[in-house]
N, C-alpha and C positions, 0 to 999 in steps of 0.2 A: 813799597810801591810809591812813587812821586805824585804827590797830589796831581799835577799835572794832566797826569790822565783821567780824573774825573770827566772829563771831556773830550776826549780823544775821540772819539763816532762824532764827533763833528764833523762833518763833511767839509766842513770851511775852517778846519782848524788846522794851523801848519805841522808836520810833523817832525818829532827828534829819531831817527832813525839811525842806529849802529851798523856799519857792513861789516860785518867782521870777514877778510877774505884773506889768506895765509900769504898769498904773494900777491901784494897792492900793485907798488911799486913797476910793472914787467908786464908791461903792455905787448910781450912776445908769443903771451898764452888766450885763448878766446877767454877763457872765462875772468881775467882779470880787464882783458878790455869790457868785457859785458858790466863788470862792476862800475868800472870807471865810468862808463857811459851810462848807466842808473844814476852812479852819484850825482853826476852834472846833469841831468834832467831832472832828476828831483829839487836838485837846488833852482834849477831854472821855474820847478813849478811852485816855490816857495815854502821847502821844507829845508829842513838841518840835518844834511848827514857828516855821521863820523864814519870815516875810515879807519878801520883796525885791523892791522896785518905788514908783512914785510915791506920797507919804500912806504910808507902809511905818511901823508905830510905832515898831522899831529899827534898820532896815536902811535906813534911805531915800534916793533920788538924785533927780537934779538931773529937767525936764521936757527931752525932746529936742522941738525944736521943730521941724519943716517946713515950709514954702511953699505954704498954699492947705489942704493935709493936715491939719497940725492944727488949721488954723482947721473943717476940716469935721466933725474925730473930734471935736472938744470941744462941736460941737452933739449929738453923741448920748455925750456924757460919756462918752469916750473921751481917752486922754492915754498917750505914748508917751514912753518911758523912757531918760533918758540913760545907758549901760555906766558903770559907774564898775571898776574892777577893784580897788582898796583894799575897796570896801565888798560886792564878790562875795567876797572871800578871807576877809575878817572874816564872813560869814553860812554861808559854806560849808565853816568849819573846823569836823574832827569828824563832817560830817555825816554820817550814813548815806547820805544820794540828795538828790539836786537834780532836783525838777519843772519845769519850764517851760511856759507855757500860751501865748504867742505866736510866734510865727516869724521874726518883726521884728527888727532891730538888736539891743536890749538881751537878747532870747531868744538871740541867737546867739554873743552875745558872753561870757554865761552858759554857755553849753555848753562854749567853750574852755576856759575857767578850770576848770570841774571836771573837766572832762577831764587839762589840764596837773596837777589836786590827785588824780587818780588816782578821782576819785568817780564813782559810776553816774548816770548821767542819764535819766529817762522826761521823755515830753510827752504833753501835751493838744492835742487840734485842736478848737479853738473857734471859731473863724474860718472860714466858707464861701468862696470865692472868691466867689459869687454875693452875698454882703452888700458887699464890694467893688464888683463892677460895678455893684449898685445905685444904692451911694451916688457913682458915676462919672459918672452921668447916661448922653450918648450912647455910653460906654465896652459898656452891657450888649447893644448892637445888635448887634454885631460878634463874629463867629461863630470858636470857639475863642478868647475870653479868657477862663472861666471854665476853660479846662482847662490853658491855660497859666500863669495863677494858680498852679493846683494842682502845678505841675511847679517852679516858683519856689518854693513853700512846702517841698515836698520837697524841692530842690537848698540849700537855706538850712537846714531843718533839721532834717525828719524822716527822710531817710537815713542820719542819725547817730545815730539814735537806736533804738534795739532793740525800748523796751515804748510803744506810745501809747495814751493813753486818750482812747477815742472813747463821746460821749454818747449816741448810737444807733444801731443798727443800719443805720439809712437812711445814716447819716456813714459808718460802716463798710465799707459795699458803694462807696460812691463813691470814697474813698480807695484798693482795693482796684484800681478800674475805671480809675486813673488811676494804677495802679504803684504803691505801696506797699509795699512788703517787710516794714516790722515786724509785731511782735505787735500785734496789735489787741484792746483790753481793751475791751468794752461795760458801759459802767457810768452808770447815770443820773447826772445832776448832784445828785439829789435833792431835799429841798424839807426844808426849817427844821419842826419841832414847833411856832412858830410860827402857823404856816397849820393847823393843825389846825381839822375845824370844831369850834365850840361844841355843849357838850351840851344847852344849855337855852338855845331864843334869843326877846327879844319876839314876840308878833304878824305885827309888821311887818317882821320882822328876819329868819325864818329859814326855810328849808327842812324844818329840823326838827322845828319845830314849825306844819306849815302854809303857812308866812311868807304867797308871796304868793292861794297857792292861797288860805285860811281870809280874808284881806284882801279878794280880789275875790269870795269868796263872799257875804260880806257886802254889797257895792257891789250884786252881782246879785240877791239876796234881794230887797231894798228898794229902789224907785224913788225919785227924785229928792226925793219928799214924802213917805220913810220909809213909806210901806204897802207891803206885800208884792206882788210886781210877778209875777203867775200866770204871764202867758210866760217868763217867765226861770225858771221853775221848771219847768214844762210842757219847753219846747225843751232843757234842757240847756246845761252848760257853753259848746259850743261856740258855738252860736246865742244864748246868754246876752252872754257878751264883746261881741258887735254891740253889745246895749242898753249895757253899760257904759262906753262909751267917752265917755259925755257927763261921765261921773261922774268923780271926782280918784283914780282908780284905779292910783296910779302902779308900771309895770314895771322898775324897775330891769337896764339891761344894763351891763356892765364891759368895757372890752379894755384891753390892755397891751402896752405895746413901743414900741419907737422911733422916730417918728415921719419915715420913712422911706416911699420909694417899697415897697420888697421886704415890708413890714410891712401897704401896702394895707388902710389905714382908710379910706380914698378909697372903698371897697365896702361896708365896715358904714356908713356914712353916708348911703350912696346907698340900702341895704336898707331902713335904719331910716325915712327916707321913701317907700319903697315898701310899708309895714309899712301892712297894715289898720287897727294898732293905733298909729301913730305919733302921734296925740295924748295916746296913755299912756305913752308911753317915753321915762323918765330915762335921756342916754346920758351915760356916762362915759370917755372915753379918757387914760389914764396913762401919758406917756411925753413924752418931750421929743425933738427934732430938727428938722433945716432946713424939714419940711412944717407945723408948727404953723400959722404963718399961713392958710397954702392951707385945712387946714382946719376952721380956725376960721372962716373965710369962707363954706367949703360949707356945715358943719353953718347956720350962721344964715343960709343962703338957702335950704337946703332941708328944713330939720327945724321943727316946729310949737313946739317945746319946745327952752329953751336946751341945750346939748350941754356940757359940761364935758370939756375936754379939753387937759392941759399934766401938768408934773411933779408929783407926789406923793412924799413920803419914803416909802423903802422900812418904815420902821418904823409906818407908816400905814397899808402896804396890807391887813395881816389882816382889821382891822374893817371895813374898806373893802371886802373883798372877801363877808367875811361879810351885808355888809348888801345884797348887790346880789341879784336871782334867778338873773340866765343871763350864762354868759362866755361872750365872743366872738373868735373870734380867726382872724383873714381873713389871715394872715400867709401868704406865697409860698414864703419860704423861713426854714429855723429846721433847727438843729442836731437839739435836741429840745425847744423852750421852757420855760422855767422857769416863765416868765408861767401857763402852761395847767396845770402843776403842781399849782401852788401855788395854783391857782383852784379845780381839783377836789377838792384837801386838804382847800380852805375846806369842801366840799359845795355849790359851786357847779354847775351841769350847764354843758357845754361845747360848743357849738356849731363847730366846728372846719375850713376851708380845705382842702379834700384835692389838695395839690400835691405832685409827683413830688420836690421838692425843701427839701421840711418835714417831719419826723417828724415834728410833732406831732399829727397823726391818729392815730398810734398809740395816744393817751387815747381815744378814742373806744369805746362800751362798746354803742351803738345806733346804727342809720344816721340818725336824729333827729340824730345832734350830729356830721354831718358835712354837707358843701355843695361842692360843684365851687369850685374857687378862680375868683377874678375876678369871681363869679356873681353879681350884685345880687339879681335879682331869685327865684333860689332859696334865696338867704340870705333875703330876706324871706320866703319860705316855712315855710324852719323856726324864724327868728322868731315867728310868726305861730301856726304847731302849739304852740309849747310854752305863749304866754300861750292859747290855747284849751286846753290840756290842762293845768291848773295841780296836777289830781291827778300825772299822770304827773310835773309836772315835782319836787314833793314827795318822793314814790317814788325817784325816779333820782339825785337828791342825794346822800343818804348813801350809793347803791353805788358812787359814783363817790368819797367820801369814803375808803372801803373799800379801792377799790381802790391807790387811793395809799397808803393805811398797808401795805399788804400787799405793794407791789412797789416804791415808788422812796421811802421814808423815808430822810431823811440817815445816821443810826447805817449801815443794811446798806450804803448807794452808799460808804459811808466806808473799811468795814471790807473789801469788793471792792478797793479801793481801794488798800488795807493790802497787802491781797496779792500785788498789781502790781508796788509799790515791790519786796516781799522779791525776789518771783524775779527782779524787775531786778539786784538785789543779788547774788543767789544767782548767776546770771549773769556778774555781774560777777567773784564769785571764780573758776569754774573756767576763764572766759580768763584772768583773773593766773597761776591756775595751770599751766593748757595751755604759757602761754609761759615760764616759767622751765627747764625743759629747754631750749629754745632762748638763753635768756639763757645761761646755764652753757655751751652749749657754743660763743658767740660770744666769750665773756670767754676760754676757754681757747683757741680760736682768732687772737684778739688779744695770747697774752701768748708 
């Protein structure tokens, strides 16, 4: 153990922190941007992280490859991590603690080593068992393999481990409900300053100034030959929207994630041509995976208007997400998603999947911006309320904007975060401690 940590429960004392995270490098996957974005707020709050894992800028090893596996993780920009033990002993000299976010081979192989260098070890559970079966195919039928998953992930590696960091609450009770024994830390993944929305956005651009409310007011004011169209004023917003739909009024929707059965865009696709208004709806889906094809084929047989849907650099999606009206996010299962984060950051309003196995309904702030999962056709429903209600949807932006500065901003999920490592630490000394009595009195037994 490095003298070094004689100290370490110093609250004021900077920290050496290991990620160990199997694909560094592939900001294509949440839980590698979630690292990345740990690493750079820790360093911004005056700690030393190393990165270790695939694309690692100093630490890096070789890809482990598997049979069928990595051919499958690499369509959703995933990549698994060859053990090297030189380049775990060279990252984890000194350290204070070593994190580990997988449960996989190079995760477990990471644990030995600072265990043999005498270092404290916490983990992340970022992996569902349920994102597995999905991506299994006829694997997710078959009754009890998400829970022996979960018995595998804890036999491999978080029975060994004391402090884990769980992204929500919902992960927490499930861990819990399938044997658990460690501390369980609840600490969001957080979301980049990045995503902040903008204080000042075009016309056409923003929620907060209007965007699409002040846009379709306009379309409704004025018929097709600019004169002022008396029913559409008379009947209101919502009876107005009917007349506008002949007009180039376009609604911007977003979703995000991995193009994936468990992730079920198969539903926002299916809404959005169930949607009264689907000859104004620009859809957008950002993500990459095995179903791309599948549905790129649906959206252009069943949507009026081309569908945009494939990969986007993550350093795209702020503006991207700023420029849209409503995020959607039909996803089955999720940790706690990053994606719906970083959406309501922007000041987008969220429309959100309520399945027993997503937090991400937990963003939800009105029953507006929730929908039975699977639901086509009550997803079109609340499609359909927020382009008639474009005041409300104006209004509901920035609380939602709010609410994210005020409860899962990166700086505070960091600094929780901080605190995890110490008492793992802290932890750590007084079993060193505990056992030295016993050491002492084995060595004078032995001599």
């Amino acid at each position: 153990m490095p003298d070094s940590q004689n100290s370490a429960t110093d609250v004021d004392k900077p920290l050496t922190i290991a990620l160990v995270v199997d694909s560094v490098g592939n900001r294509g996957n949440g839980t590698s941007n979630s690292a990345l974005q740990y690493a750079r707020e820790l360093e911004n709050q005056g700690h030393h992280v190393r990165l270790v894992g695939v694309g690692a800028p100093d630490y890096p090893v070789e890809v482990h490859h598997l049979p069928f596996v990595s051919w499958l993780a690499a369509k959703q920009q995933m990549q698994f991590a060859e053990p090297d033990d030189a380049v775990f002993r060279k990252a984890f000299e000194d350290a204070d603690v070593v994190h580990i976010y997988m449960p996989f081979k190079f995760g477990r192989h990471a644990l030995a080593v600072a265990q043999s260098m005498e270092i404290p070890v916490t983990a992340g559970f970022h992996l569902q068992p349920e994102n597995v079966t999905y991506s299994a195919g006829p694997l997710r039928y078959i009754p009890g393999v998400p829970s022996l998953i979960y018995w595998l992930f804890d036999f491999w590696l978080y029975r060994h481990i004391g402090h884990i960091h769980t992204p929500s609450d919902m992960i927490a009770r499930q861990l819990r409900a399938h044997g658990y024994r460690a501390r369980l830390h609840v600490i969001s993944n957080g979301y980049s300053s990045r995503f902040h929305a903008a204080d000042t956005k075009s016309d056409n651009q923003g929620k907060g100034s209007g965007g699409f409310a002040e846009t379709l007011n306009d379309c409704l004011i004025k018929g097709g030959d600019g004169t002022l169209d008396e029913t559409n004023e008379r009947d209101g917003v919502g009876t107005s929207v009917q007349n506008a739909r002949s007009l180039q009024c376009a609604f911007r929707i977003v979703a995000s994630g991995r193009l994936t059965h468990e992730k079920d865009h198969e539903t926002l696709i299916r809404a959005v041509a169930l949607s009264r208004h689907a000859s104004q709806i620009d859809l957008t889906i950002c993500g990459t995976g095995p179903l791309q094809r599948h549905l790129r084929r649906l959206a252009k047989r069943l949507l009026p208007r081309k569908a945009h849907i494939g990969f986007h650099p993550n350093d795209d999606m702020p503006n991207l997400l700023r420029e849209a009206d409503l995020l959607v996010h039909p996803s089955i299962v999720d940790i706690e998603s990053l994606s719906v984060l970083e959406g309501i950051a922007s000041g987008l309003v969220p429309v959100i999947a309520d399945s027993p196995l997503s937090a991400a309904s937990q963003f939800a702030l009105t029953d507006s911006s929730v929908f039975p999962a699977r639901n086509a056709k009550a997803l079109a429903r609340r499609i359909d309320w927020w382009i008639e209600h474009p005041q409300e949807l104006a209004e509901w932006g920035p609380k939602y904007a709010q609410e994210a500065r005020e409860k899962y901003a990166l700086p505070q999920s960091v600094h929780r975060f901080v605190a995890m490592e110490r008492e793992a630490i802290a932890d750590a000394q007084k079993t060193r401690q505990s056992a030295v009595p016993g050491r002492r009195l084995l060595s004078l037994l032995q001599s």
